[in-house]
N, CA and C atoms as an extended XYZ file, in Angstrom:
348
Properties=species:S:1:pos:R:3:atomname:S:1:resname:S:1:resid:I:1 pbc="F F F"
N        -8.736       -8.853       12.384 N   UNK     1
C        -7.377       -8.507       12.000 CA  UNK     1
C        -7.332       -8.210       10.499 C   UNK     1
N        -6.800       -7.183       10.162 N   UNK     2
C        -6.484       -6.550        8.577 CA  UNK     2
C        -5.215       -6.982        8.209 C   UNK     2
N        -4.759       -7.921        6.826 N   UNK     3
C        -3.845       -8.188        6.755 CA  UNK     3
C        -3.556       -7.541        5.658 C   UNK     3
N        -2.257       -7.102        5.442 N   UNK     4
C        -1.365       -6.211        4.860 CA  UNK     4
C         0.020       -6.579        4.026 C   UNK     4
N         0.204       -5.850        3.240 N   UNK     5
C         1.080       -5.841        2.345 CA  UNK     5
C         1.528       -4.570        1.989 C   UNK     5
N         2.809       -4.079        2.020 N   UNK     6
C         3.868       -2.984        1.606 CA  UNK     6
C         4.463       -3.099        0.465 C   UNK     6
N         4.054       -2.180       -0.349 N   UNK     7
C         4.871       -2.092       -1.501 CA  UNK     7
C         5.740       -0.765       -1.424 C   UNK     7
N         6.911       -0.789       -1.505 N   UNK     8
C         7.422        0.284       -1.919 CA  UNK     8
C         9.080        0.624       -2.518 C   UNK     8
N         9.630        0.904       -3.011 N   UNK     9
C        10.863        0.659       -3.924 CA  UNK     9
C        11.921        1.389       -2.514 C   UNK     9
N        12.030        2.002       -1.578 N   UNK    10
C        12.456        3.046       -0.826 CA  UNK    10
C        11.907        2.074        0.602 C   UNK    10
N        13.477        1.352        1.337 N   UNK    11
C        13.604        0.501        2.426 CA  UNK    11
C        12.810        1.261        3.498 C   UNK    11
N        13.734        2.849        3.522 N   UNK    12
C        13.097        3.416        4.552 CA  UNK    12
C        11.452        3.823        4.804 C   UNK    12
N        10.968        4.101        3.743 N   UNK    13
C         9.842        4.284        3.231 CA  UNK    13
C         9.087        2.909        4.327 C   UNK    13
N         9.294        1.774        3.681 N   UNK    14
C         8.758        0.730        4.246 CA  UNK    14
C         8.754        0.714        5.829 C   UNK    14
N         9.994        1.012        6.482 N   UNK    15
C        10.526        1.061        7.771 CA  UNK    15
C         9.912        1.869        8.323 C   UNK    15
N         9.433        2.689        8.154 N   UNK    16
C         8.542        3.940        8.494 CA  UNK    16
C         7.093        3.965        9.068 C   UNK    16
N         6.391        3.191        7.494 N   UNK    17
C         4.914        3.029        7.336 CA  UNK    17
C         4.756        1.845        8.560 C   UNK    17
N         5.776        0.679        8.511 N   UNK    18
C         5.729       -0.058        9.189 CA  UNK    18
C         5.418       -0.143       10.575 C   UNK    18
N         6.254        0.904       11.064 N   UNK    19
C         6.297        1.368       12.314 CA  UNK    19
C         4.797        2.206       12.573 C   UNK    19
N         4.597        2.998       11.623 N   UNK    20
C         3.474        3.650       11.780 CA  UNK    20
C         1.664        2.452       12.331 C   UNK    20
N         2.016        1.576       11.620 N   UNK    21
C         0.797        0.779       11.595 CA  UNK    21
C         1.388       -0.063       12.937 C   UNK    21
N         2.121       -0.372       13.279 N   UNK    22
C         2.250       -1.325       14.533 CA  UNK    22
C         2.398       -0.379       15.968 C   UNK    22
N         2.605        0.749       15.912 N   UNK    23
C         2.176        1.484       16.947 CA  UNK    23
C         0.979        2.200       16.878 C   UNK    23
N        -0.056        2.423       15.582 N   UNK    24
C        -1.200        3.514       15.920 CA  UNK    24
C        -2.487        2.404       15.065 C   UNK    24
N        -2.145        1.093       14.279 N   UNK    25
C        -3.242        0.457       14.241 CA  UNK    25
C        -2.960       -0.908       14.265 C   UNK    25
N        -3.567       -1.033       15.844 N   UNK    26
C        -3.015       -2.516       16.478 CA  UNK    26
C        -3.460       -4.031       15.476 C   UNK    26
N        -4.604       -3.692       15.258 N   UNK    27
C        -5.437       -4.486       13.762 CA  UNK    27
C        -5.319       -4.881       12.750 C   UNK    27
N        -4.012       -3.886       12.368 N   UNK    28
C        -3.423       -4.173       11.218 CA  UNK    28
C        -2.352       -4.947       11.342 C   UNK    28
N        -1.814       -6.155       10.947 N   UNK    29
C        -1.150       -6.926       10.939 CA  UNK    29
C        -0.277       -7.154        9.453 C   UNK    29
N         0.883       -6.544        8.941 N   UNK    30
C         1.784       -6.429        7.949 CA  UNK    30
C         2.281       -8.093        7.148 C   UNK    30
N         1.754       -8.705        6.902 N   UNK    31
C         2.153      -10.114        6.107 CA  UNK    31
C         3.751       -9.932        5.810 C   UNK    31
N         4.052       -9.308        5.307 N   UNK    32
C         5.389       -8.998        4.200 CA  UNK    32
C         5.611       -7.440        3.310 C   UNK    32
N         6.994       -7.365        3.534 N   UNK    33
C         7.211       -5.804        2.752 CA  UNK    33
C         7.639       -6.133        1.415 C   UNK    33
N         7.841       -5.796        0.315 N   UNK    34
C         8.672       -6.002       -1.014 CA  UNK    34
C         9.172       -4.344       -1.256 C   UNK    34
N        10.030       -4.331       -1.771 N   UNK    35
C        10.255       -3.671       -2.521 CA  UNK    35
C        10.791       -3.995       -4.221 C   UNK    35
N        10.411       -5.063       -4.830 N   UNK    36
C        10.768       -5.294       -6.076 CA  UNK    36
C         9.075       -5.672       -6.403 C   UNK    36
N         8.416       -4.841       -7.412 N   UNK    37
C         6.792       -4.985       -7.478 CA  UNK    37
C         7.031       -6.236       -8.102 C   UNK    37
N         7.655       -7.075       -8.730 N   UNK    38
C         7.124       -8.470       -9.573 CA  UNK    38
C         7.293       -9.399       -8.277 C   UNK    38
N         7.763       -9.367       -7.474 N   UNK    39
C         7.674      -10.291       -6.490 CA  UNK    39
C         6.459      -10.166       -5.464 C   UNK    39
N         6.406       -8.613       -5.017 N   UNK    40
C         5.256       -8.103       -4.570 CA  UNK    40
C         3.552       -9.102       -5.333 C   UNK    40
N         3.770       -9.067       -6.665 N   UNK    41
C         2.602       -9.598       -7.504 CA  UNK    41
C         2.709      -10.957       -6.930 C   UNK    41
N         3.374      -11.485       -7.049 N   UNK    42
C         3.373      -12.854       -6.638 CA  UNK    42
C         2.753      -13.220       -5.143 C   UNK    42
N         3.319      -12.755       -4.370 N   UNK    43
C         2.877      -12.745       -2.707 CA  UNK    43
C         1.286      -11.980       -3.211 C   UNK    43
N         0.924      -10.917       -3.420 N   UNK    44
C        -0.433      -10.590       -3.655 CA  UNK    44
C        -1.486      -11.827       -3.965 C   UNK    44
N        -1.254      -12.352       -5.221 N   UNK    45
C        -2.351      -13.307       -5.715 CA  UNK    45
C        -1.815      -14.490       -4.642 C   UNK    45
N        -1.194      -14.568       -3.866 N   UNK    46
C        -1.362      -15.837       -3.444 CA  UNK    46
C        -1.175      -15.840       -1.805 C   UNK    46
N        -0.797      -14.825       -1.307 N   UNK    47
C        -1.539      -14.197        0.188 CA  UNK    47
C        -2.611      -13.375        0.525 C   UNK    47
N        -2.884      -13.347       -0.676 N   UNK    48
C        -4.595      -12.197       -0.659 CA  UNK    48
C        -4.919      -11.820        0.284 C   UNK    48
N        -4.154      -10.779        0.936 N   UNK    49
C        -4.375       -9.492        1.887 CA  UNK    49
C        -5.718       -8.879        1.912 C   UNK    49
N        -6.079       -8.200        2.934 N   UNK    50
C        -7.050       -7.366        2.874 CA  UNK    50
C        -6.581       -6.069        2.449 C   UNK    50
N        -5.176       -5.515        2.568 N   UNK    51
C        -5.017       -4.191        2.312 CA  UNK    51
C        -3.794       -3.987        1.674 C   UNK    51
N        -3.263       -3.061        0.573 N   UNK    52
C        -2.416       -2.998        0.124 CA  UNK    52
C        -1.722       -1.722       -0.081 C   UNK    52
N        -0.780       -1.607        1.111 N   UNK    53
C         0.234        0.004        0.617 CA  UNK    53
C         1.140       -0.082       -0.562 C   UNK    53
N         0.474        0.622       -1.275 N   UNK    54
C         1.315        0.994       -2.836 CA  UNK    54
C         1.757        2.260       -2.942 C   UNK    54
N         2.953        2.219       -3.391 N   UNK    55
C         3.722        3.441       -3.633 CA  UNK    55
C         3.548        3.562       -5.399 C   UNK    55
N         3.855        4.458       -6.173 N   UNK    56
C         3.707        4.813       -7.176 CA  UNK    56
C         4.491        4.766       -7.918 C   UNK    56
N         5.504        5.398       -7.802 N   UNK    57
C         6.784        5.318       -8.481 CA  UNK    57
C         7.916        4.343       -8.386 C   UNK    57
N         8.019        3.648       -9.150 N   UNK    58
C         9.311        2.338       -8.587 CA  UNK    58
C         9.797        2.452      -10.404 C   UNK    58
N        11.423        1.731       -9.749 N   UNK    59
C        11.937        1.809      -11.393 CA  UNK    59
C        11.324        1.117      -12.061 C   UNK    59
N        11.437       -0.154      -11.628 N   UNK    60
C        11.268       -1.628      -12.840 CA  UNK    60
C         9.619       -1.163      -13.336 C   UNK    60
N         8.481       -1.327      -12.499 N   UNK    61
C         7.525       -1.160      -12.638 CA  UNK    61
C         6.525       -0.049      -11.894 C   UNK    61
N         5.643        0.281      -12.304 N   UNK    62
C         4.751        2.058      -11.333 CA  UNK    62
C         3.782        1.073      -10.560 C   UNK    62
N         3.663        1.452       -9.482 N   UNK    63
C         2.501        1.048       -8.934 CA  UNK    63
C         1.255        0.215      -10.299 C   UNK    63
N         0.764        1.292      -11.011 N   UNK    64
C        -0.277        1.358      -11.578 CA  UNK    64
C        -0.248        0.027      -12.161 C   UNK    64
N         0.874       -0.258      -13.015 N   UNK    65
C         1.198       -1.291      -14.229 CA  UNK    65
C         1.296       -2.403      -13.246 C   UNK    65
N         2.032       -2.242      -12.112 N   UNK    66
C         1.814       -3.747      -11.002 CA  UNK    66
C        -0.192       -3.834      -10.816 C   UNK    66
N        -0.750       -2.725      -10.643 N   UNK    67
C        -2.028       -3.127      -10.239 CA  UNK    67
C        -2.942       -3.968      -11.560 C   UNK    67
N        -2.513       -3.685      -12.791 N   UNK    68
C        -2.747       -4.096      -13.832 CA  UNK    68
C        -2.352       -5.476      -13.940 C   UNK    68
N        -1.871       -5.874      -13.429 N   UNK    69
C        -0.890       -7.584      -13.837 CA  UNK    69
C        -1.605       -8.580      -12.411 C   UNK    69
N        -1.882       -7.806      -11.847 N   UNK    70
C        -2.597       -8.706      -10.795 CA  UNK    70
C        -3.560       -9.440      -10.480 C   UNK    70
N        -3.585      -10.789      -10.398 N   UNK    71
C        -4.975      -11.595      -10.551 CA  UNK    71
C        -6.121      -11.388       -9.706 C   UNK    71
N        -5.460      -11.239       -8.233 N   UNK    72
C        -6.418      -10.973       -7.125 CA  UNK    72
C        -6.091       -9.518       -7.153 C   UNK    72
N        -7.184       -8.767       -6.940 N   UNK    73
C        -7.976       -7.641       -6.634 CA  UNK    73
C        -8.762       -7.077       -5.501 C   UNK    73
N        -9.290       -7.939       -4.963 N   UNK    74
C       -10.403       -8.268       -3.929 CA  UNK    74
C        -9.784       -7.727       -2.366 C   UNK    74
N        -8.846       -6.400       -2.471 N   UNK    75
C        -8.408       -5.978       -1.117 CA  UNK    75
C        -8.541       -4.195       -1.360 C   UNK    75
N        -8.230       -3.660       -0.377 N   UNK    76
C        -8.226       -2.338       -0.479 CA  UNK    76
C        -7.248       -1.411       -0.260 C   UNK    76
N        -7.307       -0.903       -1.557 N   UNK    77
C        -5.877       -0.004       -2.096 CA  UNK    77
C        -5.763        1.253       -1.214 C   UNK    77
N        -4.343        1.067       -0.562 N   UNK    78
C        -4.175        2.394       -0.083 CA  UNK    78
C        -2.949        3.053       -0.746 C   UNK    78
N        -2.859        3.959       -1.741 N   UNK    79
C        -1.474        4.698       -2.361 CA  UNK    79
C        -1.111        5.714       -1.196 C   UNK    79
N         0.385        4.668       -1.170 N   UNK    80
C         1.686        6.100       -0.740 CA  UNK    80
C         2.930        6.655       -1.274 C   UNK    80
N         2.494        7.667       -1.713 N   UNK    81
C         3.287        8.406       -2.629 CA  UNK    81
C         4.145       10.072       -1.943 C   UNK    81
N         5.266       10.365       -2.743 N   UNK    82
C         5.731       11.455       -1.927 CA  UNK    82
C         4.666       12.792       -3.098 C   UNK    82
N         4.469       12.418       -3.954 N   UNK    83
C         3.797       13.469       -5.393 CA  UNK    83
C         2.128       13.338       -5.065 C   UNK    83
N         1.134       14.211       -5.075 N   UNK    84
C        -0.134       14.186       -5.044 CA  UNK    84
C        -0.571       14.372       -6.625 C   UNK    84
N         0.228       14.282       -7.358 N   UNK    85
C         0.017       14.786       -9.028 CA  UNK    85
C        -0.657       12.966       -9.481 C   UNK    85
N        -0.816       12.074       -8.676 N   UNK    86
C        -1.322       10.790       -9.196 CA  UNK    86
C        -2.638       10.836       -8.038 C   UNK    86
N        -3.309       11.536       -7.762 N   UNK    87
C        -4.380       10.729       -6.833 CA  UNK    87
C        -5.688       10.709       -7.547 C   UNK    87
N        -5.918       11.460       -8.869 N   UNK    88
C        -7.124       11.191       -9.499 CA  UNK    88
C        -7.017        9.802      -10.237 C   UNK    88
N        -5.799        9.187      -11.045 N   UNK    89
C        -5.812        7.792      -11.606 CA  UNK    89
C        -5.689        6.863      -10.008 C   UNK    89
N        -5.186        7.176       -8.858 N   UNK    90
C        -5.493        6.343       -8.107 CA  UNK    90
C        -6.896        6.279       -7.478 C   UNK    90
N        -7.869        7.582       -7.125 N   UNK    91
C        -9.109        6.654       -6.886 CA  UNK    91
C        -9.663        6.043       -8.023 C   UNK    91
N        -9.124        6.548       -9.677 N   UNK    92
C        -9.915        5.774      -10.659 CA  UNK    92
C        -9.539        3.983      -10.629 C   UNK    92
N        -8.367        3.894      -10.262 N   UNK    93
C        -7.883        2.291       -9.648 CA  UNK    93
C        -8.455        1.799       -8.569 C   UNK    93
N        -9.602        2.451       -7.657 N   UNK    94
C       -10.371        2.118       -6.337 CA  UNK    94
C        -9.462        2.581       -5.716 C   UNK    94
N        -8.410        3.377       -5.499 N   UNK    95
C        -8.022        3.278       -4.169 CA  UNK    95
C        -8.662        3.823       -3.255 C   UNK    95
N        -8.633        3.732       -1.479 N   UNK    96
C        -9.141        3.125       -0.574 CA  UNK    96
C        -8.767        5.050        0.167 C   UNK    96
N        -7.341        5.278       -0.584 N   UNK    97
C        -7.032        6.245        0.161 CA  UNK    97
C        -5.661        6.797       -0.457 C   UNK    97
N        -5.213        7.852       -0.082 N   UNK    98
C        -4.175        8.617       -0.446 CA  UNK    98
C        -3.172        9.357        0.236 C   UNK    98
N        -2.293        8.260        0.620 N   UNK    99
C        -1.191        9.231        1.582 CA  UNK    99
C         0.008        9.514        1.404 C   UNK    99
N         0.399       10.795        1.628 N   UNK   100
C         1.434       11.095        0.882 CA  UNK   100
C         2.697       11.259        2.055 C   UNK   100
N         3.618       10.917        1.497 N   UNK   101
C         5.164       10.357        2.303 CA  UNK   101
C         5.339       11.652        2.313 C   UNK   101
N         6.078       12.253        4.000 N   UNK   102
C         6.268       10.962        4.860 CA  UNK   102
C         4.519       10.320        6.019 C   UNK   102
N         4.115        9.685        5.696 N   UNK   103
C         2.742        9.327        6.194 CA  UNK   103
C         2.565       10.069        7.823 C   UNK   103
N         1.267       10.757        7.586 N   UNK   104
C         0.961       11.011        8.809 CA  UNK   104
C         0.352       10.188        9.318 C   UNK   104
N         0.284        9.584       10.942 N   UNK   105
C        -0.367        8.883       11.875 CA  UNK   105
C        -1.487        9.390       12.058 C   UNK   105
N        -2.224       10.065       11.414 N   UNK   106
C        -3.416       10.837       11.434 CA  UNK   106
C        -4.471       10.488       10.167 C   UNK   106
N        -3.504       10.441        9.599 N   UNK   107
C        -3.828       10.478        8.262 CA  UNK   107
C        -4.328        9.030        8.204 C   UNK   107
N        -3.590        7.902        8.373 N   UNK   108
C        -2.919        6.531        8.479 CA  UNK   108
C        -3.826        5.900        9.111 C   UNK   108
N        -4.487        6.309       10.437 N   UNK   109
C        -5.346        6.051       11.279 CA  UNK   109
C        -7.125        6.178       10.672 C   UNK   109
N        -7.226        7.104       10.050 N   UNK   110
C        -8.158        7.677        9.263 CA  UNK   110
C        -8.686        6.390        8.320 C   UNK   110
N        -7.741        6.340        7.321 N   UNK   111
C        -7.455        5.440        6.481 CA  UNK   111
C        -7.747        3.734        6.896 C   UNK   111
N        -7.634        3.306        7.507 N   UNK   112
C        -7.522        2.285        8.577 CA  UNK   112
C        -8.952        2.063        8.583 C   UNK   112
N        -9.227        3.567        9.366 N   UNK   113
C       -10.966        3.309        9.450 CA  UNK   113
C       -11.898        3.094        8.898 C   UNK   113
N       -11.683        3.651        7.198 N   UNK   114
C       -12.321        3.362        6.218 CA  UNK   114
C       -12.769        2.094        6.058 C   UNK   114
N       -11.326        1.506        6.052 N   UNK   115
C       -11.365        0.078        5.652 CA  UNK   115
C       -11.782       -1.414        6.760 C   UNK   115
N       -12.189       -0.249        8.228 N   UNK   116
C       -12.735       -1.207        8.791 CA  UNK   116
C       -14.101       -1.109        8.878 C   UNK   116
């Protein structure tokens, strides 16, 4: 079982991806959604997921600057973003993968596989 974490500032966004992973990757198992990244940080270092959907753009904080503040590391970054103008600083952050909103189940599935 792959355990998971949603970041994203945009409810529906979350509601979406959510749905996406509980109907096309049975394996993946969602811990918790945030949409406020300083709380997100908190649940991170101390539910240490195997996988982490990050969105990019949020007011308070960017994806990036949340990945920066984070103690635990040790999972695999997947960015979802609606802009492809960030995917070279995201594989330079390791990410795992790059999907851009609204997520394809293709795409999503792909992604998944990597990381299994």
């Amino acid at each position: 079982m792959i355990k998971a974490i949603i970041v994203d500032d945009e409810f529906n966004a979350i509601k979406n991806l959510k749905w996406e992973i509980e109907r096309f990757c049975g394996d993946v198992k969602v811990l918790d959604t945030f949409t406020d990244p300083v709380e997100a940080i908190s649940a991170i270092n101390y539910l240490k997921p195997d996988c982490v959907f990050l969105d990019i753009e949020m007011p308070e904080m960017d994806g990036f600057e949340m990945l920066n503040t984070l103690k635990y590391r040790s999972f695999d970054l997947i960015i979802t973003s609606a802009y492809d103008n960030y995917a070279i600083k995201a594989f330079r952050q390791h990410a795992m993968d790059y999907l851009l909103k609204p997520v394809d189940s293709d795409d999503l599935i792909e992604a998944i596989d990597r990381i299994r």
